[in-house]
C-alpha positions in Angstrom: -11.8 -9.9 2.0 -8.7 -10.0 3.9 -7.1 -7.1 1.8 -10.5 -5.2 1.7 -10.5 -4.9 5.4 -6.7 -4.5 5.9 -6.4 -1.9 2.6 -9.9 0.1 4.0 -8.7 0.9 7.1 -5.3 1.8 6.4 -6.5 4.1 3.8 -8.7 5.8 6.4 -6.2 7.2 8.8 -6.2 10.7 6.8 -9.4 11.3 8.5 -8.1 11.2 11.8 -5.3 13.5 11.3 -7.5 17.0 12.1 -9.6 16.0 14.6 -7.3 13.6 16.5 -4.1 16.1 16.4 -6.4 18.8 17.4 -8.1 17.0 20.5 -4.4 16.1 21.6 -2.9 19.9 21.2 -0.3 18.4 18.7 0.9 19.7 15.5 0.4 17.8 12.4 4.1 16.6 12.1 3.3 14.2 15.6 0.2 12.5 13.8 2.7 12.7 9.9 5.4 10.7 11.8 2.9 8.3 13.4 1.8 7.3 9.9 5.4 7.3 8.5 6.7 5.0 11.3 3.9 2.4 10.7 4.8 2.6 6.7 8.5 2.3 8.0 8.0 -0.3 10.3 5.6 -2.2 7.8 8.3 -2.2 5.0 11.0 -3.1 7.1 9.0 -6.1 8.5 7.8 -7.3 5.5 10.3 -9.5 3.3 10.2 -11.7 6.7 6.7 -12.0 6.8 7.1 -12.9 3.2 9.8 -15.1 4.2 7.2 -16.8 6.5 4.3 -16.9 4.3 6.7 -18.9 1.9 7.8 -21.2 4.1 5.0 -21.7 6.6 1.6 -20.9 4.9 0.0 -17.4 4.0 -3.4 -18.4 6.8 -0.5 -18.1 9.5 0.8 -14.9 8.5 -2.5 -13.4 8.1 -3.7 -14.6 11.3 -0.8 -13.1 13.6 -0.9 -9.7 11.6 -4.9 -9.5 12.0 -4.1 -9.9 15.7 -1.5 -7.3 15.5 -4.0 -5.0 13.8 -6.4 -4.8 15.9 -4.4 -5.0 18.9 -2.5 -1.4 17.6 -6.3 -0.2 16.6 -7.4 -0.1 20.1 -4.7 1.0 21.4 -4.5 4.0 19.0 -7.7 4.7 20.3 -6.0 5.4 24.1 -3.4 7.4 23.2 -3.1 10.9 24.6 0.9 11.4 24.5 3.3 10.9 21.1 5.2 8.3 22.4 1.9 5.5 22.9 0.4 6.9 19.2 4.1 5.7 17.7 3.8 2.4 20.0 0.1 1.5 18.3 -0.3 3.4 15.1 3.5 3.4 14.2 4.8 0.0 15.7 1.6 -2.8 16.1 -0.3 -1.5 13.0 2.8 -1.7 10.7 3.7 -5.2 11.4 0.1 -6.1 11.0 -0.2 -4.9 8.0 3.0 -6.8 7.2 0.9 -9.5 7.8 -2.4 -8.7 5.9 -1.6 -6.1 3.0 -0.7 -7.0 -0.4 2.2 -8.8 -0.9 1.3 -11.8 1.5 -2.5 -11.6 -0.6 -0.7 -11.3 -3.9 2.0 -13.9 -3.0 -1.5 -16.3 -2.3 -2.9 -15.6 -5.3 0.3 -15.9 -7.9 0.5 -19.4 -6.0 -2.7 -21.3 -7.5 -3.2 -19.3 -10.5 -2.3 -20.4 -14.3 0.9 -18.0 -15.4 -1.6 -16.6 -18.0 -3.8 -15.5 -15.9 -1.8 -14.3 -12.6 -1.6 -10.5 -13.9 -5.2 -10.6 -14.3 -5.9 -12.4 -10.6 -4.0 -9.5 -9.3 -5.5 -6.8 -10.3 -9.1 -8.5 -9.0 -7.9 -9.2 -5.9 -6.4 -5.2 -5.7 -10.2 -3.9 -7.3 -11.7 -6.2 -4.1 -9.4 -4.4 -1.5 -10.0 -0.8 -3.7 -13.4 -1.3 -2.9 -13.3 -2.0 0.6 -11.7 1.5 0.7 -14.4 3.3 -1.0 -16.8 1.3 1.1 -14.8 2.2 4.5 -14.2 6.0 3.9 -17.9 7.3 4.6 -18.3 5.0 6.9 -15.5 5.9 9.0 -15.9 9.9 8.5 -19.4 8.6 9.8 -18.2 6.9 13.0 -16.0 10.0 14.0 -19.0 11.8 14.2 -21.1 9.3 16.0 -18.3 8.1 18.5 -15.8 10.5 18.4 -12.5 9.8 16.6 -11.6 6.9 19.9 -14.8 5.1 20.1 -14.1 5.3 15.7 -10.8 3.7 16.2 -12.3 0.9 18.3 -15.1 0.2 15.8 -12.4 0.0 13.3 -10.0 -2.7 16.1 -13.5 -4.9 15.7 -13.7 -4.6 11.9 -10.1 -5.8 11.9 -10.8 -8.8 14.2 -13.1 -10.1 11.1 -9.9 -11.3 8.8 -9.3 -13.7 11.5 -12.4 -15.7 9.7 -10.4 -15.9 6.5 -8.1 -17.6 8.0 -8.9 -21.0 8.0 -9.4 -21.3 4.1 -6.0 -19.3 3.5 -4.6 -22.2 5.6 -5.5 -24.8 3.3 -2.4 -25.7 1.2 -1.5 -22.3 -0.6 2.2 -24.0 -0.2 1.4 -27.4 -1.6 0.0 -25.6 -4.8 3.3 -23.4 -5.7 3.9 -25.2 -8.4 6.4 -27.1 -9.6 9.4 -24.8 -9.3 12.1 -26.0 -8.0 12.9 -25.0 -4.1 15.9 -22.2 -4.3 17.4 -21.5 -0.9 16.0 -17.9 0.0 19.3 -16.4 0.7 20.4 -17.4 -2.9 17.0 -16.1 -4.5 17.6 -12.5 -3.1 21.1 -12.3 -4.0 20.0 -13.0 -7.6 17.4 -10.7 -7.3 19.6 -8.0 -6.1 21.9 -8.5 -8.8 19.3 -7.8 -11.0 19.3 -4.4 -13.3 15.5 -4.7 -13.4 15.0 -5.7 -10.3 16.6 -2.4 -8.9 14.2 0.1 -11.0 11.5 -1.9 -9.6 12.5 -1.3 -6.1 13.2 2.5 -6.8 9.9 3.7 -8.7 8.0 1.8 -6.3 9.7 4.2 -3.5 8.3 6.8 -5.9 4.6 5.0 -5.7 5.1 5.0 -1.6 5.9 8.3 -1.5 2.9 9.6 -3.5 0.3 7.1 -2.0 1.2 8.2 1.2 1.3 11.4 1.4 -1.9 11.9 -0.6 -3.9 9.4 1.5 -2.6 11.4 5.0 -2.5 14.5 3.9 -5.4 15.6 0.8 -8.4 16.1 3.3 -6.0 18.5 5.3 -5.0 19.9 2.3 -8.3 20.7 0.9 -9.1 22.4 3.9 -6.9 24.8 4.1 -8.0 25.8 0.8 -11.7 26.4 2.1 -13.3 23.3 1.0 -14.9 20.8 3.9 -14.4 17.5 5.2 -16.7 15.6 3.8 -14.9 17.0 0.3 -12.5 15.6 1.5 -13.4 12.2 2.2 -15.5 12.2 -1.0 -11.9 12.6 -2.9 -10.7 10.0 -1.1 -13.4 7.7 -1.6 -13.9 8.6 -5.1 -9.9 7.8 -5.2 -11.2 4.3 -3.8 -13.8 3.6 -5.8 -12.3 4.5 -9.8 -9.3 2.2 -8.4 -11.7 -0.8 -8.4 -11.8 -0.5 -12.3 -8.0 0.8 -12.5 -6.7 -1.7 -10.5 -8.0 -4.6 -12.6 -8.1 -2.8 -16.0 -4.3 -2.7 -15.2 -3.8 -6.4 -14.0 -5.8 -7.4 -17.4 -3.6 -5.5 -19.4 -0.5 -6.7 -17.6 -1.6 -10.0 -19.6 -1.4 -8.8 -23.1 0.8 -5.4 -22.6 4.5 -5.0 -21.6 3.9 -4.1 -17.8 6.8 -1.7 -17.3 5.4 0.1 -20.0 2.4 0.3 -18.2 4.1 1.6 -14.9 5.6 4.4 -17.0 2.3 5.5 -18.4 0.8 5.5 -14.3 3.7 7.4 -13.1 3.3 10.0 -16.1 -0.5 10.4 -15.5 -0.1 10.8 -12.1 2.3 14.1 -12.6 0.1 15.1 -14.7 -3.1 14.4 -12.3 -1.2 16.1 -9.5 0.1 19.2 -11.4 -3.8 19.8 -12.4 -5.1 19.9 -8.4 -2.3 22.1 -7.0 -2.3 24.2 -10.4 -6.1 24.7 -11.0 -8.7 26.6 -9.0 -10.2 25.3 -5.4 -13.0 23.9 -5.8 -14.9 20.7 -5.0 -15.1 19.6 -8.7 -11.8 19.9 -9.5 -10.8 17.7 -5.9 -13.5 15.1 -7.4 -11.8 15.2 -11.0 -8.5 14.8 -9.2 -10.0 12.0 -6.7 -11.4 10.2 -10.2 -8.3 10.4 -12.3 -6.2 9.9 -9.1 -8.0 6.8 -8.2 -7.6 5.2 -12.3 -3.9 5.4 -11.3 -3.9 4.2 -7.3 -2.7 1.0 -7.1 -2.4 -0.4 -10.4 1.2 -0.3 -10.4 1.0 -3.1 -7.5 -0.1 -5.9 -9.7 1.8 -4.6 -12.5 5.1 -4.4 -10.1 4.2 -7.8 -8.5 3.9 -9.2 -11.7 6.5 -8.8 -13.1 8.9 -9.5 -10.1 6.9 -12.8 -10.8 7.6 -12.7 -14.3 11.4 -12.3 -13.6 11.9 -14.8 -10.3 9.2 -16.9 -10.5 6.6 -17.7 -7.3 8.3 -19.7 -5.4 10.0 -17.0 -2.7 7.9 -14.4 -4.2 6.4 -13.5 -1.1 10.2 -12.7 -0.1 11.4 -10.8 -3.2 8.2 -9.0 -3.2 8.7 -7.7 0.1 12.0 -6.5 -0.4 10.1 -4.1 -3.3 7.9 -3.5 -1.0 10.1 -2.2 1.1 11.2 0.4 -1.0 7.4 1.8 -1.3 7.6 1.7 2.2 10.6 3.9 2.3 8.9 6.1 0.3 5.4 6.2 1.9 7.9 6.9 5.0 9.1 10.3 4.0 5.9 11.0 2.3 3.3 10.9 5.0 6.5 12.6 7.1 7.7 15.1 5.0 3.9 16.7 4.6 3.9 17.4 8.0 7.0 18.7 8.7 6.2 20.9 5.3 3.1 22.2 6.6 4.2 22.9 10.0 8.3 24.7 9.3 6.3 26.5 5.7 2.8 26.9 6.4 1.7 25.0 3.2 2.1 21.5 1.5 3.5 23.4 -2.1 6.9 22.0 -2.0 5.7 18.5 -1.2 3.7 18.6 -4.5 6.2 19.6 -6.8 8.5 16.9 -5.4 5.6 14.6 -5.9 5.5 15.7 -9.2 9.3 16.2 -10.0 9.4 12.5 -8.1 6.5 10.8 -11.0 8.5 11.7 -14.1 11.6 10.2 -12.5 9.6 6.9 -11.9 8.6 6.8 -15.2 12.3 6.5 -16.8 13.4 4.4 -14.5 9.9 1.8 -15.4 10.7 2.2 -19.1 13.9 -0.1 -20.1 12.9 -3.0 -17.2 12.6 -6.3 -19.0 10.1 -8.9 -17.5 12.3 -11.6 -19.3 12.4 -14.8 -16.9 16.1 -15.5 -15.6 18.0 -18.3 -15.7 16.7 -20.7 -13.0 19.4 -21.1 -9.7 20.2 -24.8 -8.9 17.4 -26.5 -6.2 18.6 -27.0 -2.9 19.8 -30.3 -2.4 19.6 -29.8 1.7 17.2 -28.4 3.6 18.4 -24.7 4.4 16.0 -21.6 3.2 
């Protein structure tokens, strides 16, 4: 539930690009770097709220980013100058998605579920917050025509508000049940990561997986529209996106069971060059955007449980929260100067073109660098005999 609500209106921002950026009398690039800020700010910020879920309890976490969430929604809704939208959108919706997104969720789950079966939770877990998207995207595009795009964003603070009910079963021993690894000191566990060949091409094709999420999410409706199809195609693609990533987010986790997961990753990032080339490529219409929004949305987010698995495989769960952060902030990175570049694209050349071809150029590269990863466990550090993490 938490990641439904947290993933579903995070995914919904691309509807507010046109009709808030054209209430304000600001180009697309001020809206673009809004979103890239709060991808930015939500990377950099979370190995620490990993770091915290570790030590202190994921209910915590999620509890102070709901807060933060909502807080940043209803603000959002007040902004009229650049410098508040950065302030809300950017700053207080970042670090509450730090707090509520997938690697605190994931870093729950991994924590009281057999090793067999933790690719597997994943992806169920990612099809919940998948559908929560698919379930959110109408429902917003409906809200900004009830309420206007503010009065939307201030439905959507409320919405938000709700994870805060969650909290108190996340609070109930998701520490106590990390099994029985042995406590490594975190400053150890991430130099070993670090050092880690594997580790690495994780952290770099999931900047490629940012990058691409990102930008699509932000950017497609716009997109679309400039090539004569209508909002509500638009949102359709985006909810279609939503709703096939339900089943491609746990096909994906089940197969990370039984199938090498890298191997997997490189068969996403190859599909989704392929998915790409075919929208910008083929003819405008609305059935190709839905074939694209259903072949896209196979491909969304199953390398998450694929690349949290096997940073699990690797490390172990004990600071995965922590590690998985630091790949995460890599995506972030990416979703950074995807969500920033289309803007600053559309706005200096008039079009998106050279954004997609970097997209695609961007997917193949991902794919070699996903092949040769091993998910062979490492050679456990000694436990800390004091008490420093």
């Amino acid at each position: 539930m938490v990641l439904a609500i947290s993933v579903s209106i995070r995914h919904a921002f691309g509807l507010f690009l046109q009709p808030m950026s054209a209430g304000q009398d600001w180009g697309r690039e001020v809206f673009a770097l809004a979103i890239a800020v709060q991808n930015l700010v939500w990377g950099i910020a979370q190995p620490f709220a990993g770091r915290l879920a570790d030590r202190y309890g994921d209910g915590r976490v999620i509890a102070g980013g709901a807060v933060l969430y909502a807080a940043g929604l209803a603000l959002m809704a007040q902004a009229t100058t650049p410098g508040p939208l950065m302030l809300s959108a950017g700053l207080q919706v970042g670090l509450g998605l730090a707090g509520t997104a997938f690697t605190i969720v994931f870093g729950a789950v991994a924590r009281v579920v057999p090793v067999r079966r933790r690719s597997e939770a994943m992806g169920i877990v990612g099809a919940a917050g998948s559908f929560g998207q698919f379930a959110m995207l109408p429902t917003a595009l409906w809200l900004i025509g009830a309420f206007h795009w503010d009065g939307a964003l201030q439905v959507l603070s409320a919405v938000a508000v709700l994870m805060l009910l969650m909290v108190p079963v996340l609070a109930r021993g998701s520490i106590a049940a990390a099994l029985a690894e042995p406590v490594i000191p975190a400053r150890a566990a991430l130099l070993q990561a670090l050092g880690h060949t594997g580790f690495r091409l994780l952290c770099l094709s999931f900047f490629v997986c940012g990058f691409q999420i990102v930008f699509i999410g932000t950017h497609l409706p716009a997109y679309l529209l400039d090539r004569g199809l209508s909002l509500e195609t638009g949102t359709a693609v985006l909810a279609l996106i939503g709703l096939f990533n339900v089943a491609g987010t746990w096909l994906f986790g089940r197969w990370g069971g039984t199938v090498r997961k890298p191997l997997l990753l490189t068969g996403i990032y190859l599909a989704r060059a392929a998915a790409i080339a075919f929208l910008v490529l083929a003819p405008a219409s609305a059935w190709v955007a839905w074939a694209f929004g259903a072949s896209m949305g196979l491909l969304w987010l199953g390398t998450v449980p694929l690349t949290n698995g096997t940073v699990a495989s690797i490390f172990g769960v004990r600071n995965l929260s922590l590690l998985g952060g630091v790949v995460f902030l890599f995506h972030q990175m990416g979703s950074f100067l995807g969500g920033w570049l289309g803007g600053v694209a559309f706005d200096r050349l008039g079009s998106y073109d050279a954004v997609w071809l970097l997209a695609v150029l961007l997917s193949l590269a991902a794919a070699a660098l996903s092949l040769p990863i091993s998910e062979r466990p490492i050679a456990r550090l000694q436990p800390a005999t004091g008490t420093s993490q």
